[in-house]
N, C-alpha and C positions, 0 to 999 in steps of 0.2 A: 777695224784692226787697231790695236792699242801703238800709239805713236813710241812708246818706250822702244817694243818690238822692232818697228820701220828702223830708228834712229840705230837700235842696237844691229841690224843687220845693215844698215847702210856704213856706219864707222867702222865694220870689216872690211866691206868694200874697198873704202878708201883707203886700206891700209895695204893693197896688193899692189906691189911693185910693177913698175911698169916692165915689162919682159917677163912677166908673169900672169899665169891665168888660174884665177878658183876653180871649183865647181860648185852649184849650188847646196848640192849635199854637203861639203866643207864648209860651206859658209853656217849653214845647220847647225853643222855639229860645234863651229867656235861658240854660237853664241847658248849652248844647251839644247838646243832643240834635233835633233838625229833624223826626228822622220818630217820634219817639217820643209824640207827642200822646195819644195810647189810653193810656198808660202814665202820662202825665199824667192822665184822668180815671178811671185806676183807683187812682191816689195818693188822688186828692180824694175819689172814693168813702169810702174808707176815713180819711177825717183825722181824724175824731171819735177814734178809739187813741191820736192824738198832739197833740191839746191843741186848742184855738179860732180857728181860720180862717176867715179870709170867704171861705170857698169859695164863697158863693151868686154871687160879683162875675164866677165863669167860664164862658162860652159856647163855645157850638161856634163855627166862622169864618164861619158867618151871622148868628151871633147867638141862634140857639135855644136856648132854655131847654135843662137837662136835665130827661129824660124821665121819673125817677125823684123829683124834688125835686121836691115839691107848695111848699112854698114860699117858694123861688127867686124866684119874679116880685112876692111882697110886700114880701119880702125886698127886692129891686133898685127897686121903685117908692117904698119908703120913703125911698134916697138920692139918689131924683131922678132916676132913670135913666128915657129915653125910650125907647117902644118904637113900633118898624112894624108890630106887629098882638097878639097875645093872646100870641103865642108869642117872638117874634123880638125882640130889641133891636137899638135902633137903632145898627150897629158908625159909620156916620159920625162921629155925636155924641158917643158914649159912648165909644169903645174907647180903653183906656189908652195913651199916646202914652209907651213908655219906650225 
């Protein structure tokens, strides 16, 4: 994967406010890419290679946790983030408006 790519989809990351969560399709679409989402959370998968992210701030376009990061949701409730059940965050409240 072209490092431009990684860097251009990680310095969105780092630009979501804490009390705020993306989704990876948002993330897509800031950097031009629309159907590239998946591509987006295989960046994020892998961000620890390329330095300190809050990656935990990214959801799916429901709002679901990812399924691999156990803690994601302590992580997010620490900055206040609301959730609609154990799993889901609340995208009304929460979702980054950029």
């Amino acid at each position: 994967m072209d490092e431009n790519i990684i860097y251009e989809i990680l310095s969105v990351v780092d630009e979501i406010p804490e009390g705020k969560v993306a989704s990876y399709g948002q993330i897509a679409r800031l950097i031009g890419r629309e159907k590239n989402a998946r591509m987006v959370g295989k960046v994020l998968s892998q961000s620890a290679y390329y330095g300190d992210y809050p990656c935990h701030r990214v959801v799916n376009h429901a709002g679901r946790l990812a399924p691999h990061f156990p803690e994601q949701r302590d992580l997010l409730l620490g900055e206040g983030i609301i959730f609609k059940n154990k799993n889901y965050v609340d995208m009304k409240k929460c979702q980054w408006d950029c």
